[in-house]
Structure formats: C-alpha cells, structure tokens
N, C-alpha and C positions, 0 to 999 in steps of 0.2 A: 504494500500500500504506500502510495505517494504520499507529497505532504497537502495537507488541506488548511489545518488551523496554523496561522501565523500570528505571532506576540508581536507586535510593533514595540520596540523599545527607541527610546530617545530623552531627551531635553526635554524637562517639566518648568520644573522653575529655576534649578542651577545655573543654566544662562539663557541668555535672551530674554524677550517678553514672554511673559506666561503663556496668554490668550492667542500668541502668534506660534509658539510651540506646541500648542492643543490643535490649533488649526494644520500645523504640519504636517501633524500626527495621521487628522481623520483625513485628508485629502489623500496620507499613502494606503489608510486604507481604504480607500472609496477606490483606487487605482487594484488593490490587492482582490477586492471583491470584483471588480469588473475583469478582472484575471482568469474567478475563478476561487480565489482561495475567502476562507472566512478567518478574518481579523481576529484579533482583542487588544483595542485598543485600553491599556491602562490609564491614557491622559485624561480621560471620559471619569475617574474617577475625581477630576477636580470641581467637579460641582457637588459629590460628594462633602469632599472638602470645605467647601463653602459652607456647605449646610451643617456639619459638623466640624469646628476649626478647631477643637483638642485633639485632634488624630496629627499624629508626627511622622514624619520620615521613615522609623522603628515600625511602628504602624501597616503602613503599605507595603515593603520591602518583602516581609514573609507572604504576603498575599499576593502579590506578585509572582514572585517565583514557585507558588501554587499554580496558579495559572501558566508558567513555561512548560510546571510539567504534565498539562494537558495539550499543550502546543504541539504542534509536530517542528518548527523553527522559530526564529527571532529573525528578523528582522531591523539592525540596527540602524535609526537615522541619524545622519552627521549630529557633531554638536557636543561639548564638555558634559558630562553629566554622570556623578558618582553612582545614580544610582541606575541608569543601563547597563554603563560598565560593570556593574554587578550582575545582572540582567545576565549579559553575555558569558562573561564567567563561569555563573550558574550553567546559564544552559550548555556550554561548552562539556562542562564537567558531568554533563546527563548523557553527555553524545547527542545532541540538537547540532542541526546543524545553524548558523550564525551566517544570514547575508547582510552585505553591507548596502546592495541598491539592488530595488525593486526588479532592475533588469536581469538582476543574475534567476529568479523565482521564473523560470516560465515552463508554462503546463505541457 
C-alpha cells in the first residue's frame, strides 16, 4: 500500500506571521488533496489555540506526533521551526518517509 495520509509539518509561530504560516500550511494541502492524498494539517489546531490559550508548546508536541504515527509521510515546508524539526525527526525514526516539496509526492 502507497502513501495516502500526509502530516504537513512546518512554521506555526517560530517564524514568520502566524496567520500567513497557517495559510501556507492549508494551501499545500489543498494542493496535496487535489493530488490525491489526504492531509493533516496541525496549523488548523490554532484556533484551537485561541479558544483555549493555556495549552503550551509541551501540549501539542505529543499530539502531534500521535498523528505522524497515523500518517503514512510528512511533508516538511521550508521555514525555522523547532517544532517540525521535531516532526521530522520523529517521523524519520518511525521509518516515514520525510518530503521536503510537494513535487517529490506524486501518485
């Protein structure tokens, strides 16, 4: 079996604008779904976030990487970010495989 679920990992709020980082986010997966594959986008938990602002960093990190390992890849987008870097890490060490651009994913 191929891969089908993809984790979009990237830049939340370490750098850049937030809200322009979240939009980076769904547009590669709006690109991943029109592929063929189905996302999970983690940025989409920032309204989460809003709505409950005691959750930390510590917080999402293990729920996260719950989620890789239902993924079959990651997908990582450019961009400084301690916690994709983790992301990838993680998944690396699952055996996921870890693309860096959308181009290399094709059905």
């Amino acid at each position: 079996m191929g891969i089908k679920y993809v984790y979009v990992a990237g830049p939340l709020s370490s750098s850049g604008n937030y809200l322009e980082n979240v939009r980076v986010a769904v547009r590669a997966a709006e690109e991943l779904r029109a592929m063929g594959y189905v996302p999970f986008v983690p940025h989409l938990s920032a309204l989460w976030q809003l709505i409950s602002p005691h959750c930390e960093y510590e917080y999402w990190l293990p729920m996260d990487l719950d989620w890789i390992d239902r993924c079959d890849a990651v997908l990582r987008l450019p961009g400084e970010s301690r916690g994709a870097d983790e992301e990838v890490k993680y998944a690396i060490s699952q055996g996921k495989p870890v693309f860096l651009e959308i181009t290399c994913l094709s059905k």
